[in-house]
Structures are given as structure tokens and as C-alpha cells.
C-alpha positions as CSV (number, residue, x, y, z in Angstrom):
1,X,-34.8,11.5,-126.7
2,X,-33.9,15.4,-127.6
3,X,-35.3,16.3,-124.3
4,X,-33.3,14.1,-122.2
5,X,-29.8,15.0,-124.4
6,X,-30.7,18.4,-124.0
7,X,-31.2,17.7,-120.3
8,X,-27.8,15.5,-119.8
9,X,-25.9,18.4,-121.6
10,X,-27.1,21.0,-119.4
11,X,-25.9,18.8,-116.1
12,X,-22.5,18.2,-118.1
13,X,-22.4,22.3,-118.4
14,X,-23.0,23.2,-114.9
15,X,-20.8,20.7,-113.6
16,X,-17.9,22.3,-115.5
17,X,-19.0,25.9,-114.4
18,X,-19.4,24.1,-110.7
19,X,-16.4,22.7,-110.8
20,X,-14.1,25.5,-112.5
21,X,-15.9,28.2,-109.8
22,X,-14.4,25.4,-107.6
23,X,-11.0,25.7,-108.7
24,X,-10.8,29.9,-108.6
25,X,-12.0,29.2,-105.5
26,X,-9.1,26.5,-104.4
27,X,-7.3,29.3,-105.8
28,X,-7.8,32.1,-104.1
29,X,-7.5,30.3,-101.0
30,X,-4.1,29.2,-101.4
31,X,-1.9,31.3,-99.0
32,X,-0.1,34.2,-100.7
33,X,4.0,34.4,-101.0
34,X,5.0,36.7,-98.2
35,X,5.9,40.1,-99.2
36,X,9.5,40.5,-99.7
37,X,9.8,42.9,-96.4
38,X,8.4,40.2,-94.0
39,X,11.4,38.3,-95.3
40,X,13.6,40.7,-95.0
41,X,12.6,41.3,-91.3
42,X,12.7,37.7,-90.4
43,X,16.0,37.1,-91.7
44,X,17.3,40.4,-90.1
45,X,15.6,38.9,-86.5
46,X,17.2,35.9,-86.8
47,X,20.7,37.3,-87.2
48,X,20.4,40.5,-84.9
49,X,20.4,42.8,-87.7
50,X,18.9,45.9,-86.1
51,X,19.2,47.8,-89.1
52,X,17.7,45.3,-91.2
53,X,14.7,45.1,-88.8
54,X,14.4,49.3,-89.3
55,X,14.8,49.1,-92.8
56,X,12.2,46.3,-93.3
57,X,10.1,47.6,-91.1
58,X,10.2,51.1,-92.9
59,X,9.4,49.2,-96.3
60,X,6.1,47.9,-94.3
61,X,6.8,44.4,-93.5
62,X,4.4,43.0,-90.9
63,X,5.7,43.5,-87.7
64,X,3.8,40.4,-86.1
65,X,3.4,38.4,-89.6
66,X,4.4,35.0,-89.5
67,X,6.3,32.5,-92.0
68,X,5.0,30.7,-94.3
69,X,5.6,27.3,-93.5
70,X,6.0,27.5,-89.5
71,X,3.6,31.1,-89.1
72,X,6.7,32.2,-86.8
73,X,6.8,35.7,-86.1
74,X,9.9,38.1,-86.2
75,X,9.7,37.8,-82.1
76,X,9.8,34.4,-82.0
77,X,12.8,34.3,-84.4
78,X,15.0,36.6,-82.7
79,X,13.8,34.8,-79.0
80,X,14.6,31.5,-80.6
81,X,17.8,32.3,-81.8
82,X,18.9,34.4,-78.8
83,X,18.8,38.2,-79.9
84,X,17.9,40.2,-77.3
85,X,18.4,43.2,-79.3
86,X,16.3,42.1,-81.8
87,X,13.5,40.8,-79.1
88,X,14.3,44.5,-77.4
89,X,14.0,46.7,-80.9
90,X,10.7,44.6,-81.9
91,X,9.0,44.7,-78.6
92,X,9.5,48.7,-78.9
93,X,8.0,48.8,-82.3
94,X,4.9,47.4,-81.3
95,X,5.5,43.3,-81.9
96,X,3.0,41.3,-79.5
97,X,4.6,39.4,-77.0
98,X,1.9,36.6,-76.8
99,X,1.9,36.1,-81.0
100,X,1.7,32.5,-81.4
101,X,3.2,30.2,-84.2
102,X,1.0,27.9,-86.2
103,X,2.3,25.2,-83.3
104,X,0.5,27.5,-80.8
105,X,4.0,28.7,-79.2
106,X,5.1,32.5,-78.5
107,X,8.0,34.0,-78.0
108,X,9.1,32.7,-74.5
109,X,8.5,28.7,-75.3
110,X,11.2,30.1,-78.4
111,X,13.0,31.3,-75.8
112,X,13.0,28.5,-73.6
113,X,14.0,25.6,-75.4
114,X,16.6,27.8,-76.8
115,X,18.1,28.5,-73.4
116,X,17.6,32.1,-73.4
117,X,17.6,33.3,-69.9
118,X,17.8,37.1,-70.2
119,X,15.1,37.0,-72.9
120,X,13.1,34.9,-70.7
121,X,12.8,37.4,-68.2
122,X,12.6,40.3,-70.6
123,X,9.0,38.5,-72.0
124,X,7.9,37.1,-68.3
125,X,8.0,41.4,-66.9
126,X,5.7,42.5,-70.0
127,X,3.1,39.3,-68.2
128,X,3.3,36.7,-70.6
129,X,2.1,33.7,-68.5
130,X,4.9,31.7,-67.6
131,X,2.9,28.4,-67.8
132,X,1.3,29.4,-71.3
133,X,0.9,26.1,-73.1
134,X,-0.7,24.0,-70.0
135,X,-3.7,23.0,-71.3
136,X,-1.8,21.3,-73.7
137,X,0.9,20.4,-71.6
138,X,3.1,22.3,-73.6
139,X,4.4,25.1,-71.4
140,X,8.1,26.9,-71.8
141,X,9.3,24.8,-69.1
142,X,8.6,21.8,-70.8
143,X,10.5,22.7,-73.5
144,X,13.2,23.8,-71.7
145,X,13.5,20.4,-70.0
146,X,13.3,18.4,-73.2
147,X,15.8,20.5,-74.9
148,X,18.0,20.0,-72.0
149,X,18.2,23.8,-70.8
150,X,18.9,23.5,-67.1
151,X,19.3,27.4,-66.8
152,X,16.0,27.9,-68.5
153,X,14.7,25.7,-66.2
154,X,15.6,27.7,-63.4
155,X,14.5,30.8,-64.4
156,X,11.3,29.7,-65.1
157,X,11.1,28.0,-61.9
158,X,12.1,30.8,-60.1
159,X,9.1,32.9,-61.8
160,X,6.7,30.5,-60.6
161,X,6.3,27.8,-63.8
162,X,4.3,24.9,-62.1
163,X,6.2,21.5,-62.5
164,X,3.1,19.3,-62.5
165,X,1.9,21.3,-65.6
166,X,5.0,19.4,-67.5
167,X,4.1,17.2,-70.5
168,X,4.7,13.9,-70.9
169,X,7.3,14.3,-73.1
170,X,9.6,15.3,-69.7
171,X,7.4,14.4,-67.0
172,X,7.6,15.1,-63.5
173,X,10.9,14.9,-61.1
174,X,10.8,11.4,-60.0
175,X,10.6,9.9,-63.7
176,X,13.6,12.2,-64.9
177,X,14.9,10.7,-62.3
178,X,14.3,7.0,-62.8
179,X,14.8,8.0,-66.9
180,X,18.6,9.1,-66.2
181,X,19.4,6.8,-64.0
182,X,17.7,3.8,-65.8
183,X,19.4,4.8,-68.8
184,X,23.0,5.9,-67.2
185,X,22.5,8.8,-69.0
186,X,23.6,10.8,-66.2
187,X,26.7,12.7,-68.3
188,X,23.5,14.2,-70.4
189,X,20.3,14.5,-67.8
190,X,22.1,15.3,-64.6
191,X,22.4,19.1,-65.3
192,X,18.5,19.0,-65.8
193,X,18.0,16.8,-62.6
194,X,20.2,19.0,-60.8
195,X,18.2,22.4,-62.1
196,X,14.9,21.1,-60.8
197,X,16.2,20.2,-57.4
198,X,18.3,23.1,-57.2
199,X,15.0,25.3,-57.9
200,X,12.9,22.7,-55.1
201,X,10.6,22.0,-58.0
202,X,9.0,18.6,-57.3
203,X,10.9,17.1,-54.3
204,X,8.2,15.9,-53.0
205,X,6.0,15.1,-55.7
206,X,4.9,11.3,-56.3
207,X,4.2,9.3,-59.6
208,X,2.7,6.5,-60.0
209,X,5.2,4.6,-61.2
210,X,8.2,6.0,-59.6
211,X,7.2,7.5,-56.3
212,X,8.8,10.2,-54.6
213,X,11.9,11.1,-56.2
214,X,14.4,9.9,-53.2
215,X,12.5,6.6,-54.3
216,X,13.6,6.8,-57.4
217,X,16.6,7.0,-56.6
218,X,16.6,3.6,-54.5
219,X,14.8,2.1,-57.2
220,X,18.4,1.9,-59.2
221,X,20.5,3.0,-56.2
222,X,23.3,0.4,-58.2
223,X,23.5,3.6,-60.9
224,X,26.9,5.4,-60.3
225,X,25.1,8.5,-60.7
226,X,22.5,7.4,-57.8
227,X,24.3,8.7,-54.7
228,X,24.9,12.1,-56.4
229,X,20.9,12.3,-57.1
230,X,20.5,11.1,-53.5
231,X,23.1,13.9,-52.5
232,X,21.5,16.6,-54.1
233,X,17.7,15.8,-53.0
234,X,18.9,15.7,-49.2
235,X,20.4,18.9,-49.5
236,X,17.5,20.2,-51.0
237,X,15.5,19.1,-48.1
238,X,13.1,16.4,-49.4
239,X,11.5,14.5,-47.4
240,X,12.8,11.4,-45.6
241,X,10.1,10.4,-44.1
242,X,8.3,9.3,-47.2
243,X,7.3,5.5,-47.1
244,X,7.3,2.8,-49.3
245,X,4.1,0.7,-50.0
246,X,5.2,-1.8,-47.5
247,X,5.6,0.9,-44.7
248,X,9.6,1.5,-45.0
249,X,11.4,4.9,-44.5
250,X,13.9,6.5,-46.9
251,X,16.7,4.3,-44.8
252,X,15.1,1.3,-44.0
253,X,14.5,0.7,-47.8
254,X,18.2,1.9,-48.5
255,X,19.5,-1.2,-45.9
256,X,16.7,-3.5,-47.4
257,X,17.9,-3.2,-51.2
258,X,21.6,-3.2,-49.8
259,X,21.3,-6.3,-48.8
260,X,20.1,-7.7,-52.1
261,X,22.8,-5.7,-54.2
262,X,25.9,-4.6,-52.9
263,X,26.0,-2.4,-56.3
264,X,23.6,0.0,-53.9
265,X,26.7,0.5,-50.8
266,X,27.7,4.2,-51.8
267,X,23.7,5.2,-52.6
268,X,22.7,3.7,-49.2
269,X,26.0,5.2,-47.2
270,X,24.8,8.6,-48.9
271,X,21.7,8.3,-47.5
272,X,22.9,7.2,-44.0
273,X,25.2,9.5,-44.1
274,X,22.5,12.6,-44.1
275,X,19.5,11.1,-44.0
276,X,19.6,8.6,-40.7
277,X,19.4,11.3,-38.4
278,X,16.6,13.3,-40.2
């Protein structure tokens, strides 16, 4: 009877000691406060305080540490928040320009979804991939089209950003395209609509569910903003030639759906107008 008390208080001993090493342990893992400096320089990035940046900097804050709750670097803050100074001044003192939050995004997805054109081309010439993000379909230019940054969009466009590398959560041309015009929310997606076409990123590209874009466009061709979106495609040169699954050109399909929706006149005389002789 001793033996086995003295055995049951020796497991009820080490399982304290296991269990308090456990809790110095939990401890000592738990993330730190950031020094007062790092801060300092995020606040001073965020607000294009070059002399805060010096000074904080100068009182040894972490050039490329990151936030406690988002792990955003000083870089990121001043690209999200549009301070090319601040993005400038940093880059110069050593920041990395491929740093990535604890969401996996650098400075030039910041910079997209914030709109920031000149700071977008600043980060692209120092070779920062302009589709970074792709594998996860999470790439600056789907940001910028989710925030709604049709200048952003062309930018990145222009510097090569592949539009079939877009998420989901924006998708390709022709379901912006049915989206907006599904939605009639023309007076806020047309700007982006227009920035793709106007950069000839996906004219031509199909979906499954949508088509080419020009289809798209016939699929709610009763939309006031349809003949606009028809407008803009033709100019950009897509394709009329493109056929329906039952065989139909661009026009053919315009005079078929006219006939069931009158809605469709000023879409289909659009098309005719431009498009019949292509």
C-alpha cells in the first residue's frame, strides 16, 4: 500500500514539473511586444514622415520587421498608404522589396490594391515579379481589380501581369463582364472593365460559363451599359468571328436575341454598326 502511494505521488510530482516546464515554455514562445522603434518607424511610414523614419531607424528599429498583428513591414505601410518617399527613403536604407506580410503579400500587392501607380513601377524596376502571388491566385493585379483600381490595373498590365493568373475573387474578362452587367453595376465596374480592355488583357479569352467577352456582352445585351461594353471591345479589336455553341457569329447572335428582346436594339445596332463588316 506504501509502495504504490509512494508511486502515485511521484507521477502526481512530475506531472506538475511536466506541466509547469510546459507553461515556461508556452511562455517563452509567446511573440514579444515590438520594440518601441519598429513602432515608431511604422507609424512614421505610414504618414510620410521621413524624419521619423531617420530617427527610428537611428534608434535601431528593424528596417524589414513586421507588426504584430498583420507582420507588415515599414515598406508595405508606406506602399499601402501611398508614400513614395517613404517607399524611396526605405528602399535606400536597405528594406527588401520582396518582404512578405503574414498574408504572404509584399510591397507591390500593398501597392496595388491601394492604387499606387508610381510606386508600382518604382518596386516592378528593382524585379519584383509582377505576378507574385499566382500560385495562390493572389497576384497584385488581382487586388487591384477587386479593390476597383483601374489605373493599377493598367500599369500592371502594361508590365506584363498575366490576366488568366487572376483569382477567383475577380476572375477573368468575360465574367467581369457578365458580373457588371448582370448586376447593373456598371456606375462602379465599368472603370475596371474599361482598364482591362483598354490594356487588351483578355479580349479573347473564353470561360466556361460566360464565353468570350463580346458574348458576354450579348448574354445581357438589354443592360444600358451593354452597348458601351460592346463599344469598347470592338475598338479594342476582339474578335468577331467567335462562335456561339450553335455555330452563330458575333452578329448573327446579336439579330437572334433581338428578336426575342427588343431591350437588346442599341447593343445589337452597336454591334452592326462596327462589327457587320469585320
Amino acid at each position: 500500500m506504501r509502495r504504490t502511494d509512494e508511486l502515485l505521488k511521484g507521477l502526481l510530482v512530475c506531472t506538475i514539473v511536466v506541466a509547469g516546464a510546459g507553461s515556461i515554455l508556452a511562455r517563452e514562445q509567446l511573440p514579444s511586444n515590438p520594440p518601441e522603434s519598429l513602432e515608431r518607424l511604422l507609424q512614421a511610414a505610414r504618414l510620410g514622415d521621413m524624419a521619423g523614419i531617420k530617427t527610428a531607424l537611428s534608434a535601431g528599429a528593424p528596417i524589414d520587421g513586421g507588426d504584430p498583428r498583420w507582420g507588415e513591414t515599414a515598406l508595405i505601410r508606406a506602399a499601402a498608404f501611398g508614400q513614395r518617399e517613404s517607399v524611396r527613403a526605405l528602399l535606400a536604407a536597405g528594406a527588401n522589396p520582396s518582404a512578405e506580410s503574414a498574408g504572404k503579400r509584399n510591397a507591390l500587392h500593398a501597392a496595388a490594391e491601394g492604387g499606387n501607380t508610381d510606386i508600382i513601377r518604382d518596386l516592378l524596376a528593382l524585379g519584383i515579379p509582377v505576378d507574385a502571388g499566382a500560385d495562390r491566385f493572389d497576384t497584385p493585379l488581382t487586388l487591384a481589380c477587386v479593390a476597383r483600381q483601374p489605373a493599377a490595373i493598367e500599369a500592371l498590365v502594361a508590365a506584363g501581369a498575366q490576366h488568366d493568373a487572376m483569382g477567383s475573387d475577380c476572375g477573368g474578362l468575360p465574367r467581369l463582364i457578365s458580373s457588371m452587367l448582370a448586376n447593373q453595376q456598371g456606375e462602379r465596374d465599368l472603370p475596371t472593365v474599361r482598364a482591362f480592355i483598354r490594356a487588351s488583357a483578355g479580349l479573347n479569352a473564353t470561360d466556361r460559363g460566360s464565353g468570350a467577352p463580346i458574348l458576354s456582352v450579348l448574354d445581357y445585351c438589354h443592360q444600358p451599359d451593354a452597348p458601351e461594353v460592346a463599344r469598347l471591345l470592338m475598338e479594342a479589336g476582339v474578335d468577331m468571328q467567335v462562335k456561339t455553341r450553335e455555330g452563330l457569329t458575333v452578329v448573327e447572335e446579336a439579330r437572334r436575341r433581338l428578336k426575342g428582346e427588343p431591350r437588346c436594339a442599341a447593343t445589337v445596332a452597336a454591334i452592326e454598326r462596327r462589327g457587320g463588316t469585320r
